[in-house]
N, C-alpha and C positions, 0 to 999 in steps of 0.2 A: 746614142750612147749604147755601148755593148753589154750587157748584160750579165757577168760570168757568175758561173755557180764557184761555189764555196771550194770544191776541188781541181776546179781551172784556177783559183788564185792561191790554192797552194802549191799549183805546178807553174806558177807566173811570181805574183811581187810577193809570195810569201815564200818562196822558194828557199831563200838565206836560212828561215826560219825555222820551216817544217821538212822535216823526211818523210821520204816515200818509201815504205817495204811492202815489196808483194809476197802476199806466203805461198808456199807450193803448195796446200792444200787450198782445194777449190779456186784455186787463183785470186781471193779476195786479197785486196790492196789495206794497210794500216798506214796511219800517219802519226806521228812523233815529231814531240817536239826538241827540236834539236840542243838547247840549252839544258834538260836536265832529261832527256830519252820517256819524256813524258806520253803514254800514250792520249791519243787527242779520240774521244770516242763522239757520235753523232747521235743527236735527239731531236724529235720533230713533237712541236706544241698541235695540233689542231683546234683552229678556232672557229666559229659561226663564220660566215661567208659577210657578212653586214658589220662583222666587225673589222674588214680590211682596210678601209682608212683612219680609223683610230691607233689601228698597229702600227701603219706606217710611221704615222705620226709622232706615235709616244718612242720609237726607235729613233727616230729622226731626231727630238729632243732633247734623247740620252735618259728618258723617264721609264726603264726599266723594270723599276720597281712596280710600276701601275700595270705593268702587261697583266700579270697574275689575275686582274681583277676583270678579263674581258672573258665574255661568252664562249666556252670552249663545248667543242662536239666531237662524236667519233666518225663522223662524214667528213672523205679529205679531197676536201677543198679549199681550204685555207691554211697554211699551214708555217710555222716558224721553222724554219732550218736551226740548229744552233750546234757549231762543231766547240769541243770542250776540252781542254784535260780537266784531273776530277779535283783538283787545288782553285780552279779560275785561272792561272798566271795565263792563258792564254785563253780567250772565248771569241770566236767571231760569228753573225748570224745573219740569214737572208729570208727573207717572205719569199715564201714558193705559192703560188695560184693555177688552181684548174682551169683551162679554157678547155673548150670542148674538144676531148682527142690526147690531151696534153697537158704536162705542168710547164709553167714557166718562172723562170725567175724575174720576183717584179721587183726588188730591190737590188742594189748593189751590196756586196758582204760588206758587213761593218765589224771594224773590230769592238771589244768593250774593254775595260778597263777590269780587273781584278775584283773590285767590290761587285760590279755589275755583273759581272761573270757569275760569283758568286748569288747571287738574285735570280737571274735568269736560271740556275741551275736549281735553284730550290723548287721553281714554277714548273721541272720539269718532273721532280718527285710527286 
């Protein structure tokens, strides 16, 4: 199974959905969402390394709300990806993992639902 990050699936099956703008300054890329020119901004949770199967898990389930409640640190090695606009209408997120040298992605991007999005965006204030 291939693995993509959150910006390879906005340049693949979420393409219909989300825009690509590169700015001339600095060459950094934004994405927007295409239904109402929503900008989609990016936030990373970092959690305890021993709480990486319980993450997986409560995303897997759609138990969002329970993320909030796991061991978080400022060592990044565990970490929630979560791309957003600042409404929810659009939220999808991927577990990112240090192996030595490297992050990888060890989930597949999921999308969330509106209320979820919402949740997850609160966990990140």
């Amino acid at each position: 199974m291939d693995i993509q990050s959150i910006e390879q699936y906005f340049d693949g099956e979420a393409a219909n959905i989300v825009g690509k703008q590169k700015a001339f300054l600095f060459g950094s890329i934004k994405y927007r969402l295409l239904q109402n020119n929503q900008t989609i901004k990016f936030y990373e949770i970092l959690f305890e390394r021993k709480e990486q199967e319980k993450l997986v898990a409560l995303l897997k389930e759609g138990r969002v709300e329970d993320v909030a409640a796991l061991k978080r640190t400022h060592i990044d090695s565990l970490k929630l990806r979560i791309a957003a606009t600042a409404d929810g209408s659009f939220c999808c997120s991927q577990v990112v993992v240090f192996v030595p040298y490297e992050f990888i992605n060890y989930t597949e991007v999921r999308l969330h639902t509106p209320s979820e999005a919402q949740t997850l965006l609160k966990a990140v204030k």
